[in-house]
C-alpha positions as CSV (number, residue, x, y, z in Angstrom):
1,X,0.0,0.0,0.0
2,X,1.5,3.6,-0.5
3,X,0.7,6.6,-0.1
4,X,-0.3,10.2,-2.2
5,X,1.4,11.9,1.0
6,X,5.0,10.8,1.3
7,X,5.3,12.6,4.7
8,X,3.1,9.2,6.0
9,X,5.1,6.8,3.9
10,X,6.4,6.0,7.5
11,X,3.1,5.0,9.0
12,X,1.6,2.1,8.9
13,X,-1.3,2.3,6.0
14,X,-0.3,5.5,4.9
15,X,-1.7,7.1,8.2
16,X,-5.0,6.1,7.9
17,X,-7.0,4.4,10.5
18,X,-8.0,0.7,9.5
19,X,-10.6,-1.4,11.8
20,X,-10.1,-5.0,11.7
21,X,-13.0,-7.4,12.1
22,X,-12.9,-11.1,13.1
23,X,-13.4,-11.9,9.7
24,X,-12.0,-9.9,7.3
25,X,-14.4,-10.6,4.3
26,X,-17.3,-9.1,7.2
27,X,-18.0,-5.8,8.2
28,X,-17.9,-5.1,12.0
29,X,-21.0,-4.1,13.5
30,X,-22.0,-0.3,13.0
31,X,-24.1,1.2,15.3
32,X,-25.7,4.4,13.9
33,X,-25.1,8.0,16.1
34,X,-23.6,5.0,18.7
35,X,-20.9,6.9,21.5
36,X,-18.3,4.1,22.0
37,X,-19.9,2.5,25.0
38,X,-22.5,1.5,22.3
39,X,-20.5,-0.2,19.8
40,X,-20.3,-4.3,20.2
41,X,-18.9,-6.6,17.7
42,X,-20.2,-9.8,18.8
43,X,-19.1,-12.9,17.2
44,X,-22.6,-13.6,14.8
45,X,-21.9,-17.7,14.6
46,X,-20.6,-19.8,18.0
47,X,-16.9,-21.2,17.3
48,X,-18.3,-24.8,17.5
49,X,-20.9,-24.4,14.6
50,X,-18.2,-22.6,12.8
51,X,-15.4,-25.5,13.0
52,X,-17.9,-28.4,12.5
53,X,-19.0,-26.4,9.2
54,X,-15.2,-25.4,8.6
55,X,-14.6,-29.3,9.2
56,X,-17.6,-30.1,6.4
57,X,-16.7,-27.6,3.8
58,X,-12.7,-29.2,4.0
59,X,-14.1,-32.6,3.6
60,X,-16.0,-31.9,0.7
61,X,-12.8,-29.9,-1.0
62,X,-10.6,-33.4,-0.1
63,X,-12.9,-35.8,-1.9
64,X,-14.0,-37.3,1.7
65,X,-18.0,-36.6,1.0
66,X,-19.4,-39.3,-1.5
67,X,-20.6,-38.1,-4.7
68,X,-23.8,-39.6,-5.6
69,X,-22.3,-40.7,-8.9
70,X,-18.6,-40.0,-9.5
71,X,-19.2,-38.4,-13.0
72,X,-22.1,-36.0,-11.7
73,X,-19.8,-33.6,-9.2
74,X,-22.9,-34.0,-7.2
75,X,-22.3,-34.1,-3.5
76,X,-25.0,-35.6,-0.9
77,X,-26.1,-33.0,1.7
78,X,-27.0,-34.1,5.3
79,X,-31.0,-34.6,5.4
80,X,-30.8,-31.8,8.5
81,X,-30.0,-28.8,6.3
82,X,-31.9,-29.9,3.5
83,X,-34.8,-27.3,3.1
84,X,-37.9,-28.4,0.7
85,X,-40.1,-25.8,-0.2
86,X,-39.4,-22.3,-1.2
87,X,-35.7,-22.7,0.0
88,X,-34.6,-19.0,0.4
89,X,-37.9,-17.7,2.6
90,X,-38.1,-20.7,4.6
91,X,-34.0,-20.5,5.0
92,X,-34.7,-16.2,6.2
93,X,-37.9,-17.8,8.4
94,X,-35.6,-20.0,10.2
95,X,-32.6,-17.6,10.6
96,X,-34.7,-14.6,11.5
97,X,-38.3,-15.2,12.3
98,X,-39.0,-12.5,13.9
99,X,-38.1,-10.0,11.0
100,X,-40.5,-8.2,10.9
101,X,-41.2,-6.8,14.2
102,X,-37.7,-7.2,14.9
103,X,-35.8,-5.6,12.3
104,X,-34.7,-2.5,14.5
105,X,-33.1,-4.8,17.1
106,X,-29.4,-5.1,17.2
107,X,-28.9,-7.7,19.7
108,X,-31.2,-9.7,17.7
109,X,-30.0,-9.3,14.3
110,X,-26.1,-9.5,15.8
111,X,-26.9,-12.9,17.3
112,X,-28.2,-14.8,13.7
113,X,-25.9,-14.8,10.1
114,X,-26.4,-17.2,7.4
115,X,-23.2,-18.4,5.2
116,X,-23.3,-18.7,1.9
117,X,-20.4,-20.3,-0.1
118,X,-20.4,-17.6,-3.5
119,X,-21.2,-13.9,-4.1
120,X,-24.4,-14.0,-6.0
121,X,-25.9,-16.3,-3.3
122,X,-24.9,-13.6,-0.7
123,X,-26.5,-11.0,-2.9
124,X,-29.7,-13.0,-3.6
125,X,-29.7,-13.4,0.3
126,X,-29.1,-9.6,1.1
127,X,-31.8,-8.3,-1.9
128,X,-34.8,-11.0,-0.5
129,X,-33.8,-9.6,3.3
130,X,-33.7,-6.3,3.2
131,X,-36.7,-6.3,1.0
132,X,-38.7,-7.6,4.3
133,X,-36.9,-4.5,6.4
134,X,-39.5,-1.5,6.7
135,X,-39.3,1.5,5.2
136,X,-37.1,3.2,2.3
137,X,-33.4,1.4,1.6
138,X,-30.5,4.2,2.6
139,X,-27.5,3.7,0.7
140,X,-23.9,5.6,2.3
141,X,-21.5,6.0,0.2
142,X,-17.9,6.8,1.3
143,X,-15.1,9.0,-0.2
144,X,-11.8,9.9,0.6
145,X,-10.1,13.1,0.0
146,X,-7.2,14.8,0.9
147,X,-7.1,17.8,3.3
């Protein structure tokens, strides 16, 4: 990384402040007009769902899962995350099913996350979710400028 400024060549990231996260594909928790005693990054999944699907995902990517039939690529899911009907609502129901009243609660929202292995999955999730929020979508946009 370098800088425009080469008086901050000497700091680390050019001077300018960076906030880590625990993951650093996520964005930490934002708490809107929040003083600092307000701000909590909670961790969104426990550590023991998070290995046993770590665990999973590596045993697919080593060939350990059986394929249904080897010339497919198909993989066979276990029966308990399996969902029948209209797969992405009843996925949102079971994440968040309170949505709808709850939608303005941190806590609530901080404690539920749904993983999604590619982008456009992520996006499909985020569109059909925030669709259920009420009221008008607010998009902030950031920009960075030199004084």
């Amino acid at each position: 990384m370098s800088t425009v400024n080469s008086q901050l060549n000497h700091e680390s990231f050019g001077g300018k402040v960076i906030i880590f996260g625990g993951d650093f594909r996520q964005v930490p928790l934002v708490v809107p007009k929040g003083r600092q005693e307000d701000v909590q990054i909670v961790d969104t999944l426990d550590a023991d769902i998070r290995k046993e699907f770590a665990e999973w995902l590596l045993k697919i990517g080593e060939g350990h899962i059986p394929e249904i039939t080897h010339d497919s690529g198909y993989i066979s899911l276990p029966s308990d995350i399996i969902l029948k009907n209209n797969i992405l609502q009843e996925l949102i129901n079971f994440v968040y099913p309170e949505l709808s009243t709850r939608s303005q609660d941190a806590m609530y929202l901080i404690k539920r996350g749904i993983l999604a292995p590619r982008n456009n999955e992520v996006d499909t999730l985020n569109t059909e979710i925030l669709a259920q929020f009420p009221g008008e979508e607010t998009i902030y946009y950031s920009a960075d400028a030199l004084n």
